[in-house]
mmCIF file of the N, C-alpha and C atoms, coordinates in Angstrom:
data_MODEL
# 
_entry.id   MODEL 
# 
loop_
_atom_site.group_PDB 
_atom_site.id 
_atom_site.type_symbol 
_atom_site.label_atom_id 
_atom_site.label_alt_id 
_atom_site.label_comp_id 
_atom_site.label_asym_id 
_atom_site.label_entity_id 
_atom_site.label_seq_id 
_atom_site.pdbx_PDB_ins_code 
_atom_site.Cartn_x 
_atom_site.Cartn_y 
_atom_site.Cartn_z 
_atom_site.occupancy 
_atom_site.B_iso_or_equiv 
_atom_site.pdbx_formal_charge 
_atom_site.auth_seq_id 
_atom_site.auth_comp_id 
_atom_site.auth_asym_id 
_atom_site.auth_atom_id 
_atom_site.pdbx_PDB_model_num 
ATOM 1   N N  . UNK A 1 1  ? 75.041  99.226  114.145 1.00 0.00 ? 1  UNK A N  1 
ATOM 2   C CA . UNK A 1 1  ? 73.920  99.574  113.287 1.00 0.00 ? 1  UNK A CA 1 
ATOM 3   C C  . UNK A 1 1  ? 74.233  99.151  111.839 1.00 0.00 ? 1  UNK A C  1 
ATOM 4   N N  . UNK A 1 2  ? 73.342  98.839  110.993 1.00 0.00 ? 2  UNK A N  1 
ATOM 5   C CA . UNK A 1 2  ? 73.444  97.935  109.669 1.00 0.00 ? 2  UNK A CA 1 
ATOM 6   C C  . UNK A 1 2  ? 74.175  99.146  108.802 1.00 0.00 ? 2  UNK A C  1 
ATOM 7   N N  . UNK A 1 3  ? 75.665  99.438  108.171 1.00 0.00 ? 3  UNK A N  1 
ATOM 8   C CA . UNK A 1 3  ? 76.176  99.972  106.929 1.00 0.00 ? 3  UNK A CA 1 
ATOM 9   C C  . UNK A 1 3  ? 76.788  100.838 107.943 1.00 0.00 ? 3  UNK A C  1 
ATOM 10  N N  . UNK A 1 4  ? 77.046  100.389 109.380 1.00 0.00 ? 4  UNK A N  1 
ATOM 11  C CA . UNK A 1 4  ? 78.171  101.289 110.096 1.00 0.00 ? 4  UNK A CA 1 
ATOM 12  C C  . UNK A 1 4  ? 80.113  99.915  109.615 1.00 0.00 ? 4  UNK A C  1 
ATOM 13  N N  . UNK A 1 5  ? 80.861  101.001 109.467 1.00 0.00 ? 5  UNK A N  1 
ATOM 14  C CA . UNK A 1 5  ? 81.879  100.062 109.435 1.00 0.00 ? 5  UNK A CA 1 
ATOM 15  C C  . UNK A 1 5  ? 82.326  99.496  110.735 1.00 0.00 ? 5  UNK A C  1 
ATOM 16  N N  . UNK A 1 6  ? 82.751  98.120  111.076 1.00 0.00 ? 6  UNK A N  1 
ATOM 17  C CA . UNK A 1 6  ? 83.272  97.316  112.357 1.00 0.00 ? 6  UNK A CA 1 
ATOM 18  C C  . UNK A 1 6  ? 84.841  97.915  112.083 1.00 0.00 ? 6  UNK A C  1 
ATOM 19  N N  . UNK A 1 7  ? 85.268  97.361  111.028 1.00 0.00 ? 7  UNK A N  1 
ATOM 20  C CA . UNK A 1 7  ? 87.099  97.745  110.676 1.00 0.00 ? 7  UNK A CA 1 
ATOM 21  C C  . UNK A 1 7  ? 86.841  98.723  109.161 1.00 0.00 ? 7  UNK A C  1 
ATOM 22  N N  . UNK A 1 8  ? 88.097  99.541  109.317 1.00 0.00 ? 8  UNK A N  1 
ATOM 23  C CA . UNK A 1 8  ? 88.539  99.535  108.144 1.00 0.00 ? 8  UNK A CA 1 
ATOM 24  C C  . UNK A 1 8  ? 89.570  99.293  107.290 1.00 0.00 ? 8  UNK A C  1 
ATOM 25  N N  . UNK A 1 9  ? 89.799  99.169  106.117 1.00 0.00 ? 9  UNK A N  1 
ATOM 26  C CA . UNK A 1 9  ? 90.871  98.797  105.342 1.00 0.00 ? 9  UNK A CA 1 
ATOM 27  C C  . UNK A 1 9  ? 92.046  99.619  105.772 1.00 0.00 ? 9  UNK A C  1 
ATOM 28  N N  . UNK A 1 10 ? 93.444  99.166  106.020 1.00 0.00 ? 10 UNK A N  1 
ATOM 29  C CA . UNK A 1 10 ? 94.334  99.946  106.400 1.00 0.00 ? 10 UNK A CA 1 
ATOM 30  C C  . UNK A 1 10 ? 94.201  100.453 107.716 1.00 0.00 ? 10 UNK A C  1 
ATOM 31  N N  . UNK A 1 11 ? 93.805  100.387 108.365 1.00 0.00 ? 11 UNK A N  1 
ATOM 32  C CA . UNK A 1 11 ? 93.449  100.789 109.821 1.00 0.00 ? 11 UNK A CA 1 
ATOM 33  C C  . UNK A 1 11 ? 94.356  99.756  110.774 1.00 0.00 ? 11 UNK A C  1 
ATOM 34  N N  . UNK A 1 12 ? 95.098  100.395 111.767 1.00 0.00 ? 12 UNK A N  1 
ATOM 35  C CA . UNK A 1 12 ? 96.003  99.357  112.854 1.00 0.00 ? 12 UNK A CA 1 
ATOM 36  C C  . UNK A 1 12 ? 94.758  98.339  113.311 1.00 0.00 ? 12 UNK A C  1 
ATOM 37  N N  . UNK A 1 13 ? 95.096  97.466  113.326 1.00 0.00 ? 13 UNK A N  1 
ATOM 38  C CA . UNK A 1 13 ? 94.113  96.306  113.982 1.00 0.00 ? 13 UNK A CA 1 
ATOM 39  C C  . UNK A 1 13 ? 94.955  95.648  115.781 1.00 0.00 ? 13 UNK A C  1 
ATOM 40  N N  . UNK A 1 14 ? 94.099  96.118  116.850 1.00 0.00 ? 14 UNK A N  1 
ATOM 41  C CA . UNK A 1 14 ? 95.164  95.370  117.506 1.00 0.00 ? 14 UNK A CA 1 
ATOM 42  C C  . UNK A 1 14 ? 93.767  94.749  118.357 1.00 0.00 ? 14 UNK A C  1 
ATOM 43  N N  . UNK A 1 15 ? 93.099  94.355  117.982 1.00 0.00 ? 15 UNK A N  1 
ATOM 44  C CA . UNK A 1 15 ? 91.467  93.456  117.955 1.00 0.00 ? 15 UNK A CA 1 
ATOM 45  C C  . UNK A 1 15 ? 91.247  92.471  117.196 1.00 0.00 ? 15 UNK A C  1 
ATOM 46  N N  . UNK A 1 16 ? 90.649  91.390  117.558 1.00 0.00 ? 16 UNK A N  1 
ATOM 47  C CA . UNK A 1 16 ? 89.715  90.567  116.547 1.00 0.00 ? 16 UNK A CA 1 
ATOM 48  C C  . UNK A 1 16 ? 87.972  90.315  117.392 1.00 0.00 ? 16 UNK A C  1 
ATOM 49  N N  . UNK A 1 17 ? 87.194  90.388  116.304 1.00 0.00 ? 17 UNK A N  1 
ATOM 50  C CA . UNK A 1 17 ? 85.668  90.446  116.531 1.00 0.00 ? 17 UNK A CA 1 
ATOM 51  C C  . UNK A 1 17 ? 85.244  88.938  116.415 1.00 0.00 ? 17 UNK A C  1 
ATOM 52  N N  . UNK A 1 18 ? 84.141  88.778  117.185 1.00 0.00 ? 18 UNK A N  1 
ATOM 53  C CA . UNK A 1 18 ? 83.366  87.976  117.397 1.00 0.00 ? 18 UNK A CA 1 
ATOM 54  C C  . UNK A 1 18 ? 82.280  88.297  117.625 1.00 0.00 ? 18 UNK A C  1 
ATOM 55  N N  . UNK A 1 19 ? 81.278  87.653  116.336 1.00 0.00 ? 19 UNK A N  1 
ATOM 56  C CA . UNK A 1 19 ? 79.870  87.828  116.097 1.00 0.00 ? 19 UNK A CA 1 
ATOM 57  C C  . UNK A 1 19 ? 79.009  86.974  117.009 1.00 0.00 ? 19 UNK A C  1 
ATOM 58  N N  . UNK A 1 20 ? 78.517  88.158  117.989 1.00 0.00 ? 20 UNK A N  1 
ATOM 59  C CA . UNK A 1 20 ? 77.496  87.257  118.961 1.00 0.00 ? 20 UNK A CA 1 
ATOM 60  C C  . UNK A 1 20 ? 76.340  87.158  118.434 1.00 0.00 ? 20 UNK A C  1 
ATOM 61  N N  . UNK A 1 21 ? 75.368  87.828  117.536 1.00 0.00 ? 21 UNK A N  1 
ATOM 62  C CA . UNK A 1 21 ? 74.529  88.643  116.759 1.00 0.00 ? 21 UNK A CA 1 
ATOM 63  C C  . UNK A 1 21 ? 74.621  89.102  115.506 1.00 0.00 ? 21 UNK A C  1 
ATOM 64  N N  . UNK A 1 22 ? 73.438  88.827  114.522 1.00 0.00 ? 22 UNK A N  1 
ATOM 65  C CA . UNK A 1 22 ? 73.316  89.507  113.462 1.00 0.00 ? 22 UNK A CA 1 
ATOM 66  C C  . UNK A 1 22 ? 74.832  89.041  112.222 1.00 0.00 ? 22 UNK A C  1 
ATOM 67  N N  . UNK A 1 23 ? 74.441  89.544  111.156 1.00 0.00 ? 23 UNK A N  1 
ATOM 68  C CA . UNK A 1 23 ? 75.317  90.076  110.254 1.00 0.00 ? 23 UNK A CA 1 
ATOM 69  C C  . UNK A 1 23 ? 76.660  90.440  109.613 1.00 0.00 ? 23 UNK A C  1 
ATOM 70  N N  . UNK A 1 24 ? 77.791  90.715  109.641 1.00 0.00 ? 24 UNK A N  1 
ATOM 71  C CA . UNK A 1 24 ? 78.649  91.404  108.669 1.00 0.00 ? 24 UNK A CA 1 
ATOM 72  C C  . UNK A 1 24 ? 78.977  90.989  107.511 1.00 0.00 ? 24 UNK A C  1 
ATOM 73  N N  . UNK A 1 25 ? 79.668  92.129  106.757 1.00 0.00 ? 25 UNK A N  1 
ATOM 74  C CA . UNK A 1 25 ? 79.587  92.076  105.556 1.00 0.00 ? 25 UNK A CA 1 
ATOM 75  C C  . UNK A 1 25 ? 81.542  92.587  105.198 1.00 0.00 ? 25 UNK A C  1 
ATOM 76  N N  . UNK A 1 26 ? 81.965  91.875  104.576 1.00 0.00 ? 26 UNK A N  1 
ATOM 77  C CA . UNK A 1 26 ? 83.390  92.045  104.570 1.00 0.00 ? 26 UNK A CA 1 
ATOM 78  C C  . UNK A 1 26 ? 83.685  92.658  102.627 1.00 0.00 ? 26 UNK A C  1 
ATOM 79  N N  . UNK A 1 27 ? 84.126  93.322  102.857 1.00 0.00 ? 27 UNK A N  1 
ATOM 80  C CA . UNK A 1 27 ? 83.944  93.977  101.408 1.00 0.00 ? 27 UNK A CA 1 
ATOM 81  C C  . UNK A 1 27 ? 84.790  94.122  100.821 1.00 0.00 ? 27 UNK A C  1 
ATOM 82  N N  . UNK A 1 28 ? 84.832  94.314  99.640  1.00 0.00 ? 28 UNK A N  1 
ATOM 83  C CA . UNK A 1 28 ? 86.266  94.257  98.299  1.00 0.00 ? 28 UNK A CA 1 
ATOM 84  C C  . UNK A 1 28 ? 87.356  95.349  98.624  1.00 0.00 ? 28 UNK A C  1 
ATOM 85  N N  . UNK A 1 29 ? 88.558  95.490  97.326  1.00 0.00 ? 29 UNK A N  1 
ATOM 86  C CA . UNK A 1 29 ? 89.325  96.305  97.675  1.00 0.00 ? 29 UNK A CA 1 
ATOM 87  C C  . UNK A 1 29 ? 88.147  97.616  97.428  1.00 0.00 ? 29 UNK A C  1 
ATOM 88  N N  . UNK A 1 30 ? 87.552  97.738  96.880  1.00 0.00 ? 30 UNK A N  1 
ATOM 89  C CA . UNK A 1 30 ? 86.979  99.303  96.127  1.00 0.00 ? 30 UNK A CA 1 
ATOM 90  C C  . UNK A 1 30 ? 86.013  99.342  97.537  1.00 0.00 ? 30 UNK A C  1 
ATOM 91  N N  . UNK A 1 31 ? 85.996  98.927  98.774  1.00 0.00 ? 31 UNK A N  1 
ATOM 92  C CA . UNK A 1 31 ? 85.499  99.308  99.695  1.00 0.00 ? 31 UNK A CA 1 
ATOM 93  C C  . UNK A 1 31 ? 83.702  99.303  99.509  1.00 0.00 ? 31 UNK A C  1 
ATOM 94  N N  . UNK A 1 32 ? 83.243  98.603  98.049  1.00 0.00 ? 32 UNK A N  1 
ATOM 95  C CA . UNK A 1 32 ? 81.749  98.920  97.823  1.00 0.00 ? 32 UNK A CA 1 
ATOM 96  C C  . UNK A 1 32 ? 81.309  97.264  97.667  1.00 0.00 ? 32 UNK A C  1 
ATOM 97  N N  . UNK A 1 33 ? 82.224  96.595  97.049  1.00 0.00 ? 33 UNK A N  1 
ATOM 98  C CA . UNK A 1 33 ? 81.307  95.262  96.733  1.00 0.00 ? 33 UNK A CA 1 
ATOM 99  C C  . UNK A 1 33 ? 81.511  94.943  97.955  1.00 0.00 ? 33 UNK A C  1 
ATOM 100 N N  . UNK A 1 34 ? 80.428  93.199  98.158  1.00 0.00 ? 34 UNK A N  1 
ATOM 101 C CA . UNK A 1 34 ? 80.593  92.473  99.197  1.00 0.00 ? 34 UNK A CA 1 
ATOM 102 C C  . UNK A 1 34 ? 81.186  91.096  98.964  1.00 0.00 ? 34 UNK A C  1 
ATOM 103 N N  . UNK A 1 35 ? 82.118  90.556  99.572  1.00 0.00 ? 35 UNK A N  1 
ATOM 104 C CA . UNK A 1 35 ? 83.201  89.688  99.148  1.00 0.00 ? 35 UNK A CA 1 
ATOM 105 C C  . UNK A 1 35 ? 82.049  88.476  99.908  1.00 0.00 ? 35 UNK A C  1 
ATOM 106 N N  . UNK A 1 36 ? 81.831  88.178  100.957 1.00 0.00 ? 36 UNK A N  1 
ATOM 107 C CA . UNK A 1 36 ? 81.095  87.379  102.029 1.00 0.00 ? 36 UNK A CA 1 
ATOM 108 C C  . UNK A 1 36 ? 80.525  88.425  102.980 1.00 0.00 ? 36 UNK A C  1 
ATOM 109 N N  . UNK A 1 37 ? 79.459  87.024  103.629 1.00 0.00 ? 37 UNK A N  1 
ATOM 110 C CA . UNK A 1 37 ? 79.039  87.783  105.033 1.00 0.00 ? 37 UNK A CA 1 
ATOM 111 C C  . UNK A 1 37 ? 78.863  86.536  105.831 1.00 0.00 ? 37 UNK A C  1 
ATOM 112 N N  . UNK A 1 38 ? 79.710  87.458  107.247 1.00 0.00 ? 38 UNK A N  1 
ATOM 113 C CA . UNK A 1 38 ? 80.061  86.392  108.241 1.00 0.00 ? 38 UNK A CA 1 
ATOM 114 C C  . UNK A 1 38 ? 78.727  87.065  109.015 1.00 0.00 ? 38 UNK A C  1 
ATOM 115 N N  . UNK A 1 39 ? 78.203  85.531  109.904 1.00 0.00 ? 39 UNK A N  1 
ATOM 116 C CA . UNK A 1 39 ? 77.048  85.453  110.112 1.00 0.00 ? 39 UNK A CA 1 
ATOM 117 C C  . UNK A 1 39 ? 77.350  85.039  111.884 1.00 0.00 ? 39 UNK A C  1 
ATOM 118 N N  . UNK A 1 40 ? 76.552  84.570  112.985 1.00 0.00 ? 40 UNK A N  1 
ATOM 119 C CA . UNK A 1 40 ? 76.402  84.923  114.596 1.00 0.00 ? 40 UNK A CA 1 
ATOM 120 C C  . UNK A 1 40 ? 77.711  83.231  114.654 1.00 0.00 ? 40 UNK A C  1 
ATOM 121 N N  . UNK A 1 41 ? 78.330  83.794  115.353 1.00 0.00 ? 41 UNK A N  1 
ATOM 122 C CA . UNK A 1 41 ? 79.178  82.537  115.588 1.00 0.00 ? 41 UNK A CA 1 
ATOM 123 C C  . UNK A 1 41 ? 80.891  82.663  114.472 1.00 0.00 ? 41 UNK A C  1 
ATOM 124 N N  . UNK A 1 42 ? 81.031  83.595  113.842 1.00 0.00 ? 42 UNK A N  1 
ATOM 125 C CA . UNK A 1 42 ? 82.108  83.746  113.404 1.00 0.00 ? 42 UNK A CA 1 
ATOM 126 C C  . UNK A 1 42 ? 82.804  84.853  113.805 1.00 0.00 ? 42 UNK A C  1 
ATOM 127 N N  . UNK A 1 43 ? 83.983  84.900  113.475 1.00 0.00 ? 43 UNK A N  1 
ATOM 128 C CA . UNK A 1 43 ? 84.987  85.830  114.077 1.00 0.00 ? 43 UNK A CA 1 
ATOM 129 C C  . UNK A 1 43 ? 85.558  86.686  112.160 1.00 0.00 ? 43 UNK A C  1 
ATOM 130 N N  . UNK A 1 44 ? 86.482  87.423  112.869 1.00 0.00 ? 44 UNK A N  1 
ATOM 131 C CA . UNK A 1 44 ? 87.032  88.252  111.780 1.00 0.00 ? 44 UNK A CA 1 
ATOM 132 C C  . UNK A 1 44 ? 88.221  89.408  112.482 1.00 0.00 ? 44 UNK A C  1 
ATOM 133 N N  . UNK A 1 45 ? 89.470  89.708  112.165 1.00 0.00 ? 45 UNK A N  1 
ATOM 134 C CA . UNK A 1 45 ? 89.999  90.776  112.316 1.00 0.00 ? 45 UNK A CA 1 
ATOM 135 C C  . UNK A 1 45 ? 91.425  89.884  112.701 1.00 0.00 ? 45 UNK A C  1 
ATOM 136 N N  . UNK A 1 46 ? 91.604  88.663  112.977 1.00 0.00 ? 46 UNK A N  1 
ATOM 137 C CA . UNK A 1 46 ? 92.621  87.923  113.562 1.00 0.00 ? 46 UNK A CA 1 
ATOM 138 C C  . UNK A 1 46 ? 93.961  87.857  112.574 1.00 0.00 ? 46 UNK A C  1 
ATOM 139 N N  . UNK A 1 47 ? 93.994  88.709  111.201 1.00 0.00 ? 47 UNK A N  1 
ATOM 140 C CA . UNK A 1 47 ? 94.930  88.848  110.553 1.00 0.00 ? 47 UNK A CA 1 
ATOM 141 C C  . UNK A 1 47 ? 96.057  90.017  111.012 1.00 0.00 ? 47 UNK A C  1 
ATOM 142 N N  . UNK A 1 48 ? 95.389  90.941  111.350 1.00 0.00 ? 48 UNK A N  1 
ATOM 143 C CA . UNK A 1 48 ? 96.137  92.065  111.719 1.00 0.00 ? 48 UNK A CA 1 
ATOM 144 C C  . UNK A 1 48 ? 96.732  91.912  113.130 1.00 0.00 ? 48 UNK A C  1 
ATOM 145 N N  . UNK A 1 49 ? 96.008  91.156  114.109 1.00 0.00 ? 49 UNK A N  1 
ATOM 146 C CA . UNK A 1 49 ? 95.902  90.622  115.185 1.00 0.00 ? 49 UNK A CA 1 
ATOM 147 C C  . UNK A 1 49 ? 97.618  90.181  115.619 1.00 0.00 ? 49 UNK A C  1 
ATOM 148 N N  . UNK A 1 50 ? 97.300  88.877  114.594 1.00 0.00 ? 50 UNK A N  1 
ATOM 149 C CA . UNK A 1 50 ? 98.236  87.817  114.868 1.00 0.00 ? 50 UNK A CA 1 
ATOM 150 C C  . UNK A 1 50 ? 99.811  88.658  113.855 1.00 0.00 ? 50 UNK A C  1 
ATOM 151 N N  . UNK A 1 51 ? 99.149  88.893  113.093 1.00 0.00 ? 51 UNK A N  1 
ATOM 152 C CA . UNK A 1 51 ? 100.478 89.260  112.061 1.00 0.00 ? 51 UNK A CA 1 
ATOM 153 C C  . UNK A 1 51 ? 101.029 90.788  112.518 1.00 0.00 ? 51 UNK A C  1 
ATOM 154 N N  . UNK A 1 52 ? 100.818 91.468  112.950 1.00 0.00 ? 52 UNK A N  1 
ATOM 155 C CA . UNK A 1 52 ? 100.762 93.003  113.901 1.00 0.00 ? 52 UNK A CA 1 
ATOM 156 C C  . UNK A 1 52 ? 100.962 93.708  112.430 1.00 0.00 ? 52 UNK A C  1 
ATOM 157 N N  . UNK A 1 53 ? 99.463  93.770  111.432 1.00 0.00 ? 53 UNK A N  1 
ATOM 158 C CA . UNK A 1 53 ? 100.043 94.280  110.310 1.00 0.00 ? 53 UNK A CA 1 
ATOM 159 C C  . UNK A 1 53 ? 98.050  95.220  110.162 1.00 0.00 ? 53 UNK A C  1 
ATOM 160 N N  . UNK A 1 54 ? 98.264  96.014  109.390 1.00 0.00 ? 54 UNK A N  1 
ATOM 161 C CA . UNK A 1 54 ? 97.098  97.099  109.256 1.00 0.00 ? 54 UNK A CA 1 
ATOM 162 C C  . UNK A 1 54 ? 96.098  95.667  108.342 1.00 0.00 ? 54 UNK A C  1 
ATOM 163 N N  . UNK A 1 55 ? 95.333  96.349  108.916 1.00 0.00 ? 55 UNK A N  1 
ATOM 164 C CA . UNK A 1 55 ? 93.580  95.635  108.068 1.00 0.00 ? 55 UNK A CA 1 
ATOM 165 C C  . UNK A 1 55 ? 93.736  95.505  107.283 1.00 0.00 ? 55 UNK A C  1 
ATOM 166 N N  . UNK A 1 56 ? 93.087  94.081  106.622 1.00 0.00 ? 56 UNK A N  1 
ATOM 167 C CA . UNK A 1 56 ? 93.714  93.999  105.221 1.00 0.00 ? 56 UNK A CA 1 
ATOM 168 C C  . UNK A 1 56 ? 92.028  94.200  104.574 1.00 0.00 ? 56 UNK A C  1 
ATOM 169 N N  . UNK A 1 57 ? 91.172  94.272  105.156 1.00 0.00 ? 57 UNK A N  1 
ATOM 170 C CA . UNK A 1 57 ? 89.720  94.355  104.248 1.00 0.00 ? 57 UNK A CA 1 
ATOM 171 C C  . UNK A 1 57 ? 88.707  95.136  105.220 1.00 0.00 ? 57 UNK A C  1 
ATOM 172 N N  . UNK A 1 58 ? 88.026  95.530  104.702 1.00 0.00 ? 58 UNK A N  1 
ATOM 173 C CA . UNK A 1 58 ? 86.923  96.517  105.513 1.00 0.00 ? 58 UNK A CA 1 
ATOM 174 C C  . UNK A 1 58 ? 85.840  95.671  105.752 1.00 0.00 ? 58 UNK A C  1 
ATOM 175 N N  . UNK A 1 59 ? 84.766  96.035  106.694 1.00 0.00 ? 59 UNK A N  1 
ATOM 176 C CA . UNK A 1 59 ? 83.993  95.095  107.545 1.00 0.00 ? 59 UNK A CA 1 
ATOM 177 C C  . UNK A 1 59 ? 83.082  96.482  107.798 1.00 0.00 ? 59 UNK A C  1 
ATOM 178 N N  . UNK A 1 60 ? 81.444  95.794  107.121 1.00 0.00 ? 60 UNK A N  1 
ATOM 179 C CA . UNK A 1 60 ? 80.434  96.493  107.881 1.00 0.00 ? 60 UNK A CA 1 
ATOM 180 C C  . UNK A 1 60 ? 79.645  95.617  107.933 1.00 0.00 ? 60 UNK A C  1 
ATOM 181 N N  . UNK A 1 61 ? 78.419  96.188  109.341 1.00 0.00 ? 61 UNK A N  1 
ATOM 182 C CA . UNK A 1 61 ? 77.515  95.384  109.625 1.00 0.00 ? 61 UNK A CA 1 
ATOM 183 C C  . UNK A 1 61 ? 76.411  95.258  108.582 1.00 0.00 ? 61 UNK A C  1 
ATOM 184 N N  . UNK A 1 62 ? 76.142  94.105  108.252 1.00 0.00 ? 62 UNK A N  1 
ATOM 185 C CA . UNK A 1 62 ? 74.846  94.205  107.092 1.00 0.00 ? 62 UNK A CA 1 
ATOM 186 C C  . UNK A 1 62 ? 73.425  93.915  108.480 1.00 0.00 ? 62 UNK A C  1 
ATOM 187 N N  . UNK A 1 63 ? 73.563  94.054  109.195 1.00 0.00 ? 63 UNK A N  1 
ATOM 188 C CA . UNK A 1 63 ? 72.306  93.568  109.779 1.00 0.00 ? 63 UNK A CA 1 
ATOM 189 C C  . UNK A 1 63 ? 72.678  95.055  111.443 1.00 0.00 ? 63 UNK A C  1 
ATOM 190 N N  . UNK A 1 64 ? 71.747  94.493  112.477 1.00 0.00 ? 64 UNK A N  1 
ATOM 191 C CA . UNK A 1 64 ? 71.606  95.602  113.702 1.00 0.00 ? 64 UNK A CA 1 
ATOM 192 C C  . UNK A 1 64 ? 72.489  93.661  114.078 1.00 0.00 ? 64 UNK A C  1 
ATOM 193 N N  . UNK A 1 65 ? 73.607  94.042  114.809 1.00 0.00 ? 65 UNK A N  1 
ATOM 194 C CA . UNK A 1 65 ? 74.629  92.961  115.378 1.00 0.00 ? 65 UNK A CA 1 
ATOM 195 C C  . UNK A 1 65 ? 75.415  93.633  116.590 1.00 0.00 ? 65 UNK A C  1 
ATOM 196 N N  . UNK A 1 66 ? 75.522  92.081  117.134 1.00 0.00 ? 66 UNK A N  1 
ATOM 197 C CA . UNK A 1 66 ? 76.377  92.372  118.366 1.00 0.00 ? 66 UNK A CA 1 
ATOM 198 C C  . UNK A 1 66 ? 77.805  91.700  117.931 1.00 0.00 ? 66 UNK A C  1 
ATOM 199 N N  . UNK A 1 67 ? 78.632  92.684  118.431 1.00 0.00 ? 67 UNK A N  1 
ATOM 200 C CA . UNK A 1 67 ? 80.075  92.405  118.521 1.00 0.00 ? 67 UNK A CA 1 
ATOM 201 C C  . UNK A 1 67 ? 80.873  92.260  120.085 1.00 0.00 ? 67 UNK A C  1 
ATOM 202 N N  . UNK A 1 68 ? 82.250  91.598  119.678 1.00 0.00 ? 68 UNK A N  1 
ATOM 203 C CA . UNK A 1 68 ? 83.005  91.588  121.155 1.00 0.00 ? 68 UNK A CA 1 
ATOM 204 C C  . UNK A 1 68 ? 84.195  91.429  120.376 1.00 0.00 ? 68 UNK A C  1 
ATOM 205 N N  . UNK A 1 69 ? 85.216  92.073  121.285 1.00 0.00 ? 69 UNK A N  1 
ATOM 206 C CA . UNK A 1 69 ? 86.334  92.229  120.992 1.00 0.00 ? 69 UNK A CA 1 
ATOM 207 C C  . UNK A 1 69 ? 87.467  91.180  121.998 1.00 0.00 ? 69 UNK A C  1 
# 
């Protein structure tokens, strides 16, 4: 749902997302601005993933989107 968070900052990541649908919105350190928005066909979360290290940025949906893990 649009302004639900996907990740959050500091959070174990042992996932990466792929936007089948809609929207996200990847946001600053202060958790309020919006840095980019990854749009149907991009991925996100493959830092924590690959590096086995906590979220480095928070992620909400700006739109109603489908995800897969």
């Amino acid at each position: 749902m649009p302004s639900e968070h996907v990740v959050r900052k500091g959070a174990v990541g042992k996932e990466m997302f792929f936007i089948y649908r809609g929207k996200c919105t990847v946001l600053a350190n202060d958790n309020k601005s919006p840095l980019f928005t990854l749009k149907q066909g991009s991925f996100f979360g493959e830092i924590a993933l690959v590096l086995n290290e906590r979220r480095t940025a928070s992620v909400i949906a700006a739109s109603l989107c489908e995800t897969s893990y």
